[in-house]
Backbone as numpy.savetxt, mean C-alpha at the origin, in Angstrom:
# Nx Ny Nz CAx CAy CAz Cx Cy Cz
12.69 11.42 -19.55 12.13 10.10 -19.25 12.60 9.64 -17.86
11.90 8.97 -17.23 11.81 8.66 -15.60 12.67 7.63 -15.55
13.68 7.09 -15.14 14.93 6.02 -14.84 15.23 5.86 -14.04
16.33 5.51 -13.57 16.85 5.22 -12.35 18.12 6.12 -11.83
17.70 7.14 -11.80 18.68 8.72 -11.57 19.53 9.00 -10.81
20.29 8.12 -10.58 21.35 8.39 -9.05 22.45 9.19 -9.42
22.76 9.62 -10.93 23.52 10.79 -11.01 23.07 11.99 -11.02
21.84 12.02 -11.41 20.96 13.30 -11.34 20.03 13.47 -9.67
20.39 13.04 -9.02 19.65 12.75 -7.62 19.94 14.22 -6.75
19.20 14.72 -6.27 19.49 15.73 -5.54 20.47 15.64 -4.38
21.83 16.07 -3.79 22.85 15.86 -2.86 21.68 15.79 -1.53
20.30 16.39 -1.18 19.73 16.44 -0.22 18.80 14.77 0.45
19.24 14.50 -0.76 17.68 13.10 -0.77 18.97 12.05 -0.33
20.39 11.78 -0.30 20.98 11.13 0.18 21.92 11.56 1.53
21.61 12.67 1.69 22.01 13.25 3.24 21.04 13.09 4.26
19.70 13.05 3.43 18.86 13.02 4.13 19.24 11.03 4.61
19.52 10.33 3.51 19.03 8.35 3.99 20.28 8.54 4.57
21.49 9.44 5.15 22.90 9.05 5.67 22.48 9.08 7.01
21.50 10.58 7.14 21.31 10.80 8.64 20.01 9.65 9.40
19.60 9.19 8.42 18.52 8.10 8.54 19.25 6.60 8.90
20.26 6.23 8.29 21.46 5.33 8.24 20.38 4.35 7.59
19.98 4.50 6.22 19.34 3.79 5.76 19.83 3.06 5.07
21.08 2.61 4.84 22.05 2.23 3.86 22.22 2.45 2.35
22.30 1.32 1.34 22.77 1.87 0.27 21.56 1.66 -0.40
21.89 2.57 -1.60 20.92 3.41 -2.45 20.30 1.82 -3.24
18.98 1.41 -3.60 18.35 0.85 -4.38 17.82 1.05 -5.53
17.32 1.89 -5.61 16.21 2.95 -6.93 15.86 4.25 -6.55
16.00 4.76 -7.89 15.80 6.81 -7.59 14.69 6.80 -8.89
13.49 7.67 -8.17 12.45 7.87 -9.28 12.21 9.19 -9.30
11.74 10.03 -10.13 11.33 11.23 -10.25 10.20 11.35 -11.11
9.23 12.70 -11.00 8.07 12.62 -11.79 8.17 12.78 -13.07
7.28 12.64 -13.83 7.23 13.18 -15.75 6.47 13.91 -15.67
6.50 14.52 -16.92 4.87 14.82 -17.83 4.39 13.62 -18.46
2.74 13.73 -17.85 2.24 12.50 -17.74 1.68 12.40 -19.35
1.19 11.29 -20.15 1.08 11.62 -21.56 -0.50 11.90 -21.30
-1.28 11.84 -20.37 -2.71 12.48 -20.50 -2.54 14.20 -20.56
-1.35 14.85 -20.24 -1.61 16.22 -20.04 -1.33 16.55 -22.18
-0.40 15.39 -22.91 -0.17 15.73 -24.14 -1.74 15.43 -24.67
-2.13 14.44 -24.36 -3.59 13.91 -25.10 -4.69 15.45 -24.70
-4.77 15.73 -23.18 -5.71 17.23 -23.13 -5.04 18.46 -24.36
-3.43 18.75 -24.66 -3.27 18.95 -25.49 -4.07 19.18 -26.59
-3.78 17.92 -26.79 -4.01 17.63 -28.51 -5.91 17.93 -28.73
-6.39 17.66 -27.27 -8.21 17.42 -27.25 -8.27 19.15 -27.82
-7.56 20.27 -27.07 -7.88 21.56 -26.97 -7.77 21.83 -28.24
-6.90 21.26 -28.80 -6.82 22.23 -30.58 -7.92 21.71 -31.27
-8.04 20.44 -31.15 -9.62 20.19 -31.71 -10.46 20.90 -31.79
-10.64 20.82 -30.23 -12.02 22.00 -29.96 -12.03 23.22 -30.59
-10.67 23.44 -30.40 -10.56 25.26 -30.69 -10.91 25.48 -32.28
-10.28 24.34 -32.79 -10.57 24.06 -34.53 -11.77 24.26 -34.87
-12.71 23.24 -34.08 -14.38 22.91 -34.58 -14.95 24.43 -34.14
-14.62 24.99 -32.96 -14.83 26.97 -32.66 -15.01 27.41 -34.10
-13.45 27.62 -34.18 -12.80 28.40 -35.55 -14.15 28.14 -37.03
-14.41 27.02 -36.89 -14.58 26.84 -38.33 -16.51 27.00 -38.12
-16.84 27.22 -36.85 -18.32 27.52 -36.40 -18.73 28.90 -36.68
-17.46 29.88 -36.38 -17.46 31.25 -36.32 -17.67 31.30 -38.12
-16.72 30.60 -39.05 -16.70 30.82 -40.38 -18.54 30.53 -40.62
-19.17 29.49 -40.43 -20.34 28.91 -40.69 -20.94 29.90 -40.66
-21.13 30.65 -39.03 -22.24 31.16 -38.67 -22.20 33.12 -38.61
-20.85 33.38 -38.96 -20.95 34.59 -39.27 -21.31 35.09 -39.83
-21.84 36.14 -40.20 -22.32 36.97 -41.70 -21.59 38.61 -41.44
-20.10 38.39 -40.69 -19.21 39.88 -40.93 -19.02 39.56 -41.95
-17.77 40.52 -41.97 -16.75 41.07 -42.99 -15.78 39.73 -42.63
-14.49 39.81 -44.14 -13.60 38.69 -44.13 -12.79 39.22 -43.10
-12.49 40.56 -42.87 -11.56 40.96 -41.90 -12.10 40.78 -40.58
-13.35 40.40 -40.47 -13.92 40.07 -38.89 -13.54 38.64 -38.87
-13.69 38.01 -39.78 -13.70 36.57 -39.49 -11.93 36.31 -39.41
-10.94 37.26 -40.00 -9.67 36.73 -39.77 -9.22 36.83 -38.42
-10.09 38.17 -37.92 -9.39 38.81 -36.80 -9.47 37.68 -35.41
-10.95 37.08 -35.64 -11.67 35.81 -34.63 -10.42 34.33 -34.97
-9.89 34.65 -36.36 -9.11 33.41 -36.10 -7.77 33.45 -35.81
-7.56 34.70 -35.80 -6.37 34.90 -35.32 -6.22 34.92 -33.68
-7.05 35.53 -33.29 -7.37 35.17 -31.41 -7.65 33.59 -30.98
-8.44 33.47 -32.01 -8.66 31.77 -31.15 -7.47 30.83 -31.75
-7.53 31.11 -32.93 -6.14 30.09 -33.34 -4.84 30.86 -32.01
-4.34 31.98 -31.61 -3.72 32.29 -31.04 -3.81 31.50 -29.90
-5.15 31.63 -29.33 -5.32 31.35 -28.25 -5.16 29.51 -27.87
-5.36 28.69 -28.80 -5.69 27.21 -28.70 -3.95 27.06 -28.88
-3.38 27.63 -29.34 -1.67 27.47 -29.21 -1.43 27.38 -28.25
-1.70 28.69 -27.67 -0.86 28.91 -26.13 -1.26 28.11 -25.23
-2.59 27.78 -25.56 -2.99 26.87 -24.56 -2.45 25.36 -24.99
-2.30 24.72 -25.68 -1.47 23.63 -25.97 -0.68 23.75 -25.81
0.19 24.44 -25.71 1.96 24.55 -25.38 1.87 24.53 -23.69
0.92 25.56 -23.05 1.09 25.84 -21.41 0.58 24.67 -20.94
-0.40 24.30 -21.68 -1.17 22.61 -20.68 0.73 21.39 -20.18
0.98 21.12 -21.16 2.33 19.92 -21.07 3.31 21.16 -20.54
3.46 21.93 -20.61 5.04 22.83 -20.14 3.91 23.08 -18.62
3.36 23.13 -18.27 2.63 23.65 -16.95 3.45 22.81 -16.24
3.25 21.19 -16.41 3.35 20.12 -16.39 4.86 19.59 -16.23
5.37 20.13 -17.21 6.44 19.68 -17.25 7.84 20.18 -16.56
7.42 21.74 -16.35 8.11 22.21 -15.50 7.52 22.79 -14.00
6.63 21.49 -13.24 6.60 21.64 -12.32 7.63 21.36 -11.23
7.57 21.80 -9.78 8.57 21.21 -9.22 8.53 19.71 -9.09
9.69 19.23 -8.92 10.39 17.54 -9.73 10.11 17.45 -8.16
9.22 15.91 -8.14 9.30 15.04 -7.46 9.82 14.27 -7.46
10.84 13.84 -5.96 12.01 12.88 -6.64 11.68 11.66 -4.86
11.89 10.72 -5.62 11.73 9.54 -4.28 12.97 8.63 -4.84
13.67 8.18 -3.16 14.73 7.39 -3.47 14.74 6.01 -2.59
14.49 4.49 -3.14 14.71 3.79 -1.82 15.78 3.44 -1.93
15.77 2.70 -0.16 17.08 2.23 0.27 16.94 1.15 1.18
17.94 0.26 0.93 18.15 -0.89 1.86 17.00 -0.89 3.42
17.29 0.33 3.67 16.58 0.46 5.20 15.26 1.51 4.92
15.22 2.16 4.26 13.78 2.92 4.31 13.58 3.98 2.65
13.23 5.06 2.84 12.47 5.63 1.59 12.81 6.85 1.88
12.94 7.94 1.01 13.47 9.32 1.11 12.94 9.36 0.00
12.02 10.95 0.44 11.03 11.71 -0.96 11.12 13.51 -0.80
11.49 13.92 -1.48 11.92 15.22 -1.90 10.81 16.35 -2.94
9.92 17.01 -3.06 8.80 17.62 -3.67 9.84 19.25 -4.07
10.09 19.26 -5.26 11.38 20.69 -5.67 12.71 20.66 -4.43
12.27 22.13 -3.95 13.09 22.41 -3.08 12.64 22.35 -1.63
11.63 21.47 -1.33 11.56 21.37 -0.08 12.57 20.72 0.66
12.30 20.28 2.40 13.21 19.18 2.57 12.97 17.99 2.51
14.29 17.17 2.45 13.49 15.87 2.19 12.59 15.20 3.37
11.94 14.50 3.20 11.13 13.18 4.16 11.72 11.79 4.25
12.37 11.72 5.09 13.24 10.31 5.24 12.70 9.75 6.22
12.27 8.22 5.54 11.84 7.91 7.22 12.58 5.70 7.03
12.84 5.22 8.03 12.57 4.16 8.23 11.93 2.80 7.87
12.16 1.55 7.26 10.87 1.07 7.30 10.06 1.22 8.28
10.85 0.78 9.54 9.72 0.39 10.66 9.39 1.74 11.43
9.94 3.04 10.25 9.02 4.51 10.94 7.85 4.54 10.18
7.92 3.75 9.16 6.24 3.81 8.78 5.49 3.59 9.54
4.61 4.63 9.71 3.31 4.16 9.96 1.64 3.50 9.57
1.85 3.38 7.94 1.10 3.17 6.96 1.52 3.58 5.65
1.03 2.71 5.06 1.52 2.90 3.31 0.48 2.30 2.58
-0.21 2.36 1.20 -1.29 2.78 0.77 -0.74 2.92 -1.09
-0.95 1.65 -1.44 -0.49 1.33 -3.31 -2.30 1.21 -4.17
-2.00 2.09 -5.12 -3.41 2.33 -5.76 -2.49 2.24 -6.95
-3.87 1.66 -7.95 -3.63 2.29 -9.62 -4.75 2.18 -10.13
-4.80 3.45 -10.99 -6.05 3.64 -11.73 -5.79 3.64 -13.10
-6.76 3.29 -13.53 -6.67 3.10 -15.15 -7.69 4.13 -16.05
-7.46 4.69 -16.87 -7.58 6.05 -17.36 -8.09 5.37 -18.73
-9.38 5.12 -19.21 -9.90 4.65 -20.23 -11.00 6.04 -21.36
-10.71 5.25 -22.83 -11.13 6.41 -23.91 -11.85 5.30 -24.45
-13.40 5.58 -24.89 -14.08 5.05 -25.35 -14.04 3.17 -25.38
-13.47 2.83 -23.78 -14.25 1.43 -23.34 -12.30 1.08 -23.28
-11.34 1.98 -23.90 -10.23 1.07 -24.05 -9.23 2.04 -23.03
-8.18 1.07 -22.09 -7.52 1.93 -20.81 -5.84 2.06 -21.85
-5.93 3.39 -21.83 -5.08 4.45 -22.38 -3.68 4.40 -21.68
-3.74 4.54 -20.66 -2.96 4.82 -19.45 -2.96 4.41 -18.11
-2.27 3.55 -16.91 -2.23 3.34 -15.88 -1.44 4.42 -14.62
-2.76 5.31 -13.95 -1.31 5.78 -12.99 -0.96 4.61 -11.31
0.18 4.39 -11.64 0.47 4.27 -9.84 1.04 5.08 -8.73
0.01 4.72 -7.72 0.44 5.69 -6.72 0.50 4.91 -5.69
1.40 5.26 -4.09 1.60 5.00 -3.42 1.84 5.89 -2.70
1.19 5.87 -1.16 0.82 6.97 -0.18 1.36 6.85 1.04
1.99 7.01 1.34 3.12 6.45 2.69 2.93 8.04 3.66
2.80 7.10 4.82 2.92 8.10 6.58 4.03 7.83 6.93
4.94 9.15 7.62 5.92 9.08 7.92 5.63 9.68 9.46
6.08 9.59 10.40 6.21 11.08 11.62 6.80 12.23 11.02
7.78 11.91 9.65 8.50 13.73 9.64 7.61 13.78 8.00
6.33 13.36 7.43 5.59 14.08 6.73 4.88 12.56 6.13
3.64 13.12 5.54 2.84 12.31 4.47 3.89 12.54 2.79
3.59 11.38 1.94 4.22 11.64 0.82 3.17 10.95 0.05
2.90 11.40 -1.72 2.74 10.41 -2.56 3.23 10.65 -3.80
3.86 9.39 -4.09 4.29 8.95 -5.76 3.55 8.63 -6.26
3.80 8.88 -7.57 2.84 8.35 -8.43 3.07 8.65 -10.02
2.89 8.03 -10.55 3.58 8.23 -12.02 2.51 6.85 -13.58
2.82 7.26 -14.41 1.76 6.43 -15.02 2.63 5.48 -16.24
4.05 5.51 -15.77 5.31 4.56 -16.36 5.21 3.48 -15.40
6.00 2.35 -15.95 6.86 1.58 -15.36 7.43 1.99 -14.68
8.25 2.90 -14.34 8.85 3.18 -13.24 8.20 3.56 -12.24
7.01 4.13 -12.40 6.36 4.40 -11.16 5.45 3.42 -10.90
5.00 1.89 -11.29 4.58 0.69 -10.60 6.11 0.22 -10.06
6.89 0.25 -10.44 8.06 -0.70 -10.18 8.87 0.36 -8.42
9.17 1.70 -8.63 9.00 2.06 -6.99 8.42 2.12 -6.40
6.39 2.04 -6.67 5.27 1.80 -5.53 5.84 0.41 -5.06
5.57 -0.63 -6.03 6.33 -1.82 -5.30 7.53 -1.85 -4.53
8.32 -1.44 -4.74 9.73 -1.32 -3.54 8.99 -0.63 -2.16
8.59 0.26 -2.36 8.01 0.93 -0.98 7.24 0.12 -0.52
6.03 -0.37 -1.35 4.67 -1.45 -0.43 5.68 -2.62 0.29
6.31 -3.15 -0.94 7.16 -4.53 -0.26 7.63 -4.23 0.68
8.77 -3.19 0.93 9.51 -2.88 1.78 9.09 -2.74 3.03
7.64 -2.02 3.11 7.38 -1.83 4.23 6.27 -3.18 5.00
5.75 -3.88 4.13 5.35 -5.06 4.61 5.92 -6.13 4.85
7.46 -6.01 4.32 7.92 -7.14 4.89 8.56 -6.62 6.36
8.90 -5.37 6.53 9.26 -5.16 7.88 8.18 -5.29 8.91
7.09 -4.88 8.72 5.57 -5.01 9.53 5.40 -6.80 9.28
5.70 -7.51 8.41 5.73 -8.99 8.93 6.44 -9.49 9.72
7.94 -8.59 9.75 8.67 -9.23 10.73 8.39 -9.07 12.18
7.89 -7.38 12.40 7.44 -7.26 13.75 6.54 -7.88 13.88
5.00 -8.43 13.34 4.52 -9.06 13.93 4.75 -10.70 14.59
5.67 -10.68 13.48 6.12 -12.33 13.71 7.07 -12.45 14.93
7.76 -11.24 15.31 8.64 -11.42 16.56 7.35 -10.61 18.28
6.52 -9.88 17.69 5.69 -9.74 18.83 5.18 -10.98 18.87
4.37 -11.51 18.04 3.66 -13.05 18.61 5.00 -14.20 19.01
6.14 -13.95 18.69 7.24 -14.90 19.74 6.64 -14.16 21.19
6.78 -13.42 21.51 7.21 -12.70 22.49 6.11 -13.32 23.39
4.70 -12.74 22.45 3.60 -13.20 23.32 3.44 -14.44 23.46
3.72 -15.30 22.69 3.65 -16.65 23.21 4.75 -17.21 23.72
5.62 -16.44 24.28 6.67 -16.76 25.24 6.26 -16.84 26.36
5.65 -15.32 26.53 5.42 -14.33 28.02 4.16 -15.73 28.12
2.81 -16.18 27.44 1.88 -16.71 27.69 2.21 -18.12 28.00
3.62 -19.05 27.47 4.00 -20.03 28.06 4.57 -20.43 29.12
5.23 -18.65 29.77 5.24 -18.96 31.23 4.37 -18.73 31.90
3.11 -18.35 31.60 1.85 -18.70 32.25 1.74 -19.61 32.79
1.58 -19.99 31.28 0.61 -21.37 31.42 1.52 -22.58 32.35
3.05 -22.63 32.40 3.84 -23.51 33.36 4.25 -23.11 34.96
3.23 -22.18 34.92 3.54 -21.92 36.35 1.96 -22.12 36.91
1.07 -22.89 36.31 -0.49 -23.14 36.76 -0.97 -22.14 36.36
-0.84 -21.44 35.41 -1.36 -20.04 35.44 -2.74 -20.75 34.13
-3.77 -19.56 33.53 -4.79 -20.18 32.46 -5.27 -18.70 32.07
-4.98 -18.86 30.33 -5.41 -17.70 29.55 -6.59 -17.78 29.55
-7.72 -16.52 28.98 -8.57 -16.64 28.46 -8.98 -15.88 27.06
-9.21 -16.36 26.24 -9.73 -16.17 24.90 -10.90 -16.01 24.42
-11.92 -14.76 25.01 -13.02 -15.24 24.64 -13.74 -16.17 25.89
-14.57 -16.96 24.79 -15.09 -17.94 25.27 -14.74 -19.53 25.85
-13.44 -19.32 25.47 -12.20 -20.07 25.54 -11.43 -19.82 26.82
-10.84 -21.11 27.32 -9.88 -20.93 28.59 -8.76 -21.83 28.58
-7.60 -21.55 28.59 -6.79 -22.20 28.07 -5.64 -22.79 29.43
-5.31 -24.02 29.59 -4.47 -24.41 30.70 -3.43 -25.63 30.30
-2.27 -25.82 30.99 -1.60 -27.09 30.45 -2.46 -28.13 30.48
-3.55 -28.42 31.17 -4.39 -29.55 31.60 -5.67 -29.70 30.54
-5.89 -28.76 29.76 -7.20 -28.49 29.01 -7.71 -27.42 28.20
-8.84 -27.58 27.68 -9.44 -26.30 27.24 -11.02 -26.69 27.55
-11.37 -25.27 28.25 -12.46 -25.09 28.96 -14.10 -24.51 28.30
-14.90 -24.82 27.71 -15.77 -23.52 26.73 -16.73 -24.04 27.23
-18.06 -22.99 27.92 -19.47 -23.08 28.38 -19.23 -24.31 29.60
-18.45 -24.39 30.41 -18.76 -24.97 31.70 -18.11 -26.57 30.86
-17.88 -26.69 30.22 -16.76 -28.41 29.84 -15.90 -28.16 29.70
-14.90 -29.15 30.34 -13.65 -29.13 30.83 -13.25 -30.13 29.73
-11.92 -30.11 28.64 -11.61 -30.73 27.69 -10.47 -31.28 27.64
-9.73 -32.17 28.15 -8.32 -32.75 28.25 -7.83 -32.44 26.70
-6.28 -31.99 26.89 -5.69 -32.26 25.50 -5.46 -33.25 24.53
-5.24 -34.67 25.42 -5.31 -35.57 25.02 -6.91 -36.36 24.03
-7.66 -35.63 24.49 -9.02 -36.03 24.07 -9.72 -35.31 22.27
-8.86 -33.92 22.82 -8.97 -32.82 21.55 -8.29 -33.36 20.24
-9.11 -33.68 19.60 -8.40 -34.26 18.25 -8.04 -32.86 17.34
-8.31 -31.80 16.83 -8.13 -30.60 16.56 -8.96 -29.76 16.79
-8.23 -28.29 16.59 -8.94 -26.83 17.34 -8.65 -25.96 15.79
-9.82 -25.65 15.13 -9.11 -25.49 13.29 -10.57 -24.24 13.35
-9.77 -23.23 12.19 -10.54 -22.54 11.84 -10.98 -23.10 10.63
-12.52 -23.00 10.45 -13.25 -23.36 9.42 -14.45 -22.24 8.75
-13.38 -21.61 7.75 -14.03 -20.64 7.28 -14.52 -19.23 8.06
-15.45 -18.48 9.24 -15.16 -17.66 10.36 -15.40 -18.22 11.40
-15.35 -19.54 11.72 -15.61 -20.33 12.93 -14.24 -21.31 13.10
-14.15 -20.91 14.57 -13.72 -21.86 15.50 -14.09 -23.26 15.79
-13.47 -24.39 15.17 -14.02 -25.51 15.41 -13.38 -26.19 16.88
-13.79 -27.44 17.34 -13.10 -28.16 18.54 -13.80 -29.43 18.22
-12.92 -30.26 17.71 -13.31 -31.88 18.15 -12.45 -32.45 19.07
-13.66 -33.41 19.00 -12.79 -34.69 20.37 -13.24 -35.45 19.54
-11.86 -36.59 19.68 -11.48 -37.67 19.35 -13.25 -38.60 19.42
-13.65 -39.11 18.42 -14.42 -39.94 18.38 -16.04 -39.58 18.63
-16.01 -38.36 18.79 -16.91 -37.61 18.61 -17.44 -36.79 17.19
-18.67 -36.89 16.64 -18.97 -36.59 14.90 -18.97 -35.00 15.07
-19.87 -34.61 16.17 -20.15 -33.07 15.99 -18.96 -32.53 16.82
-18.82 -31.01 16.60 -17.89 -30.26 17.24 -18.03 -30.02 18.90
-17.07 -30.56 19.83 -17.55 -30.04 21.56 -17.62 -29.04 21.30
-17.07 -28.01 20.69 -17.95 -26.52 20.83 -16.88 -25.61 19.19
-17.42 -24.60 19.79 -17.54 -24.04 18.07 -18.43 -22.57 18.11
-17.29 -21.56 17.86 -17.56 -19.99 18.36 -17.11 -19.29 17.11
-17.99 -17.85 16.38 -17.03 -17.24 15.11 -15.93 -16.49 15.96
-14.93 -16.39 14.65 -13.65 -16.40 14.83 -13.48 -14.78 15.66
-14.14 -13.80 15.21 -14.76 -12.16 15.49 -14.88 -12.80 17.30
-15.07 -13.54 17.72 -15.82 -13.54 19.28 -14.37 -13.75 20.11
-13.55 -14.33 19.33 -12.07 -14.89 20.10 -10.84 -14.15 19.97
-10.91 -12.95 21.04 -9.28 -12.17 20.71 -8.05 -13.04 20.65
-7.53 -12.48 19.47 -5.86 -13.22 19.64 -6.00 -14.26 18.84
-6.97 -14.52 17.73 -7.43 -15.82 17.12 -6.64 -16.40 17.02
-5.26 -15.97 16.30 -4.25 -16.48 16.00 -3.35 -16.72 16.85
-2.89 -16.61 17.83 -2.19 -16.94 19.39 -2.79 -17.95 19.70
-4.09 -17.95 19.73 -5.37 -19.16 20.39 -4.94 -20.56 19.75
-4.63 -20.56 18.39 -4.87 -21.55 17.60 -3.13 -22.05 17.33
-2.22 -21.50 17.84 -0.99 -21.70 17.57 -0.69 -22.29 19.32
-1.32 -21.81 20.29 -0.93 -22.32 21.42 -2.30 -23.65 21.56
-3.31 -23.71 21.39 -3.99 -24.94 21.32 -3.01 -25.85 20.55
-3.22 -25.16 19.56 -2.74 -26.64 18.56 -0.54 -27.54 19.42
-0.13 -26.56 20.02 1.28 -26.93 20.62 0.87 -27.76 21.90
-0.18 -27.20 22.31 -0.45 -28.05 23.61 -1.38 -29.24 23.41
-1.85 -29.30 22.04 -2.68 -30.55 22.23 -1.41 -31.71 21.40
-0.51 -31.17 20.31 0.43 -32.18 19.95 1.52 -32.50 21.34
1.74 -31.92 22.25 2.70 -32.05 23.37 1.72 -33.19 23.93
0.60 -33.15 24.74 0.01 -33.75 25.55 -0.50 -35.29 24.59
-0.29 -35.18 22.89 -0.86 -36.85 22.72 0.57 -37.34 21.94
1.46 -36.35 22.34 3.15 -36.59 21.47 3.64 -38.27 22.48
3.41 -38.68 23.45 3.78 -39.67 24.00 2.96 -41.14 23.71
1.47 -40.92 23.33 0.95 -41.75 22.68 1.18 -42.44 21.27
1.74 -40.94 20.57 1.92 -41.56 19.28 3.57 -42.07 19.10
């Protein structure tokens, strides 16, 4: 049964997160035999049964012909029920381990794949549901992660294998939130010394300056701009005391939508911050 295995963990899958300096160990998963390979099982002796008892129907040998046919197929629907789950079960062990700082995944005796959060390059959480006559039997989860030192996927149809897709998805989206959240500092750093040295972005259809915002040849004081709001895939712009929008572009037409609307909206509360 699939747990949380850090005594049974391969010595390679934590040499591998030392040289990674991924810190300390979180969760260790490894694969099963999945219970659809017992259910194909159990489907094959059926079949082989309803065979067996077709050959009795429709034969007209001898009793010693008909034993000899059930002794091969009954032979045969064994072996094949036993090899389907042992195929299975003694494949090479997939073992994935996270950690404080990134993910290490191991397939038998290969080497491991250790990588980083922020060496991800993509990661990729699926589950499918495995249904028998209208009712879902079984859930597998999987999760598909890019590394630079290999592709990997888990996947398992326990609890344990939704519960480490989640550590990996989380893990790696909250690090990809953080970089984005510290590149857009950056850029709206680098773009606020623009804009204070007379400098003026452009966005599109949009032109952006300490003095205004510019769209189709009107020049728009900040002070005048009552808000700059996305509304649904459009760009709205009112002025103060005005019903319809001074202008108004979909959101697809304006690179940086989100830069646009975080530096409008700072420069229009700065420029009416003395009024109110």
């Amino acid at each position: 049964m699939a747990r949380n295995l850090w005594d049974e963990i391969p010595a390679t899958v934590p040499a591998a997160a030392a040289e990674r300096q991924l810190g300390a160990g979180r969760y260790a998963f490894r694969t099963r035999t999945s219970s659809v390979s017992w259910g194909g099982a159990f489907m094959l002796l059926l079949v082989t049964a309803f065979c067996v008892m077709m050959v009795f129907v429709i034969s007209g040998e001898s009793e010693w012909t008909n034993a000899i046919l059930f002794i091969v197929l009954g032979g045969c629907s064994f072996l094949g029920a036993i090899a389907v789950p042992l195929a299975a079960r003694f494949r090479p062990v997939a073992w994935c381990a996270v950690f404080e700082g990134g993910v290490v995944y191991q397939y038998g005796s290969r080497p491991p794949i250790a990588g980083a959060w922020d060496e991800i390059t993509g990661c990729q959480r699926h589950a499918t549901q495995h249904e028998r006559n209208g009712i879902t039997v079984a859930t597998t989860h999987s999760v598909y992660v890019q590394t630079p030192a290999g592709n990997f996927t888990v996947s398992g149809d326990t609890p344990e294998a939704q519960q480490v897709a989640t550590l990996i998805a989380d893990g790696w989206l909250t690090v990809q939130s953080q970089s984005a959240e510290e590149d857009a500092r950056a850029r709206l750093a680098e773009l606020g010394t623009v804009l204070e040295t007379g400098g003026r972005a452009a966005f599109g259809p949009f032109t952006v300056s300490l003095a205004g915002l510019e769209h189709g040849g009107r020049f728009l004081p900040w002070e005048n701009i009552g808000e700059v709001d996305l509304m649904g895939s459009t760009i709205h712009v009112l002025v103060t005391g005005e019903r319809k929008p001074a202008a108004r572009e979909p959101v697809s037409d304006v690179p940086d939508s989100v830069l646009f609307l975080t530096v409008t909206d700072a420069l229009r509360r700065s420029a009416r911050q003395p009024a109110e």
